[in-house]
C-alpha positions as CSV (number, residue, x, y, z in Angstrom):
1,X,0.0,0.0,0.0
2,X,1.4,3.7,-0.6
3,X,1.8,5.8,2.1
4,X,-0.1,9.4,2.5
5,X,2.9,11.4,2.4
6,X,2.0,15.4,3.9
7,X,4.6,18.3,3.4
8,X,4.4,21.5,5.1
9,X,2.8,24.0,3.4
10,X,3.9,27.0,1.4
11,X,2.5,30.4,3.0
12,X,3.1,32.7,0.7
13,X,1.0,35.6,1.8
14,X,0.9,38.2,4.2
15,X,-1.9,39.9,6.1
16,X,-2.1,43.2,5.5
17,X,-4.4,46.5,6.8
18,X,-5.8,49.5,4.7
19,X,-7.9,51.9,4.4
20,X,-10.3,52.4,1.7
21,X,-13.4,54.7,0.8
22,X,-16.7,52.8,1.7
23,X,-17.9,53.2,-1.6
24,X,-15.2,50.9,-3.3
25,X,-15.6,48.5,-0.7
26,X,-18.6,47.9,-1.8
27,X,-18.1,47.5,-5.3
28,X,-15.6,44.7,-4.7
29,X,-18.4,43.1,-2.5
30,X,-20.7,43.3,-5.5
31,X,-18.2,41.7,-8.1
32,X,-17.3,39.1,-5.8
33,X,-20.3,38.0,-5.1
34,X,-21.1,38.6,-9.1
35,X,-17.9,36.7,-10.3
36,X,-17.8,33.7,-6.7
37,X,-14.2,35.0,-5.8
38,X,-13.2,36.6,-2.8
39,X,-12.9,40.1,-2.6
40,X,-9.5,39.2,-1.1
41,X,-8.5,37.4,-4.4
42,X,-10.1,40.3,-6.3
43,X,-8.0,42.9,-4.4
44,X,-5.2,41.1,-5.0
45,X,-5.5,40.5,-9.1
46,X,-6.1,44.1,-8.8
47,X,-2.8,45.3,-7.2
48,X,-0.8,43.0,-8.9
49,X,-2.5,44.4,-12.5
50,X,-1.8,47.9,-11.5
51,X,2.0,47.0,-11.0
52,X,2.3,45.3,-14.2
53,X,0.5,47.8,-15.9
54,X,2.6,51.4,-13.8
55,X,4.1,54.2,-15.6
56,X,6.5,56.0,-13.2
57,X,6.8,59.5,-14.3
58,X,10.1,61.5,-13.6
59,X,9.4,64.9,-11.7
């Protein structure tokens, strides 16, 4: 028989506070609930778009 063989798992996140407008809170509640992800994972795809996506502009 093969054994069940359980490695420690990868945490790769952090846990991290802000502070947003309550508006655009509730906009990511809506397309979570509209698209079933979380609006953690939402957040997320967002940030990580934006840095892709930046233009830094010299003064």
């Amino acid at each position: 028989m093969e054994k069940f063989i359980v490695t420690p798992k990868e945490d790769k996140t952090v846990t991290m506070t802000i502070r947003i407008d309550r508006a655009l809170q509730e906009k990511y509640n809506d397309l979570a609930a509209k698209t079933n992800r979380s609006r953690n994972e939402l957040i997320g795809m967002a940030l990580q778009f934006a840095l892709d996506n930046m233009e830094l502009k010299e003064a």
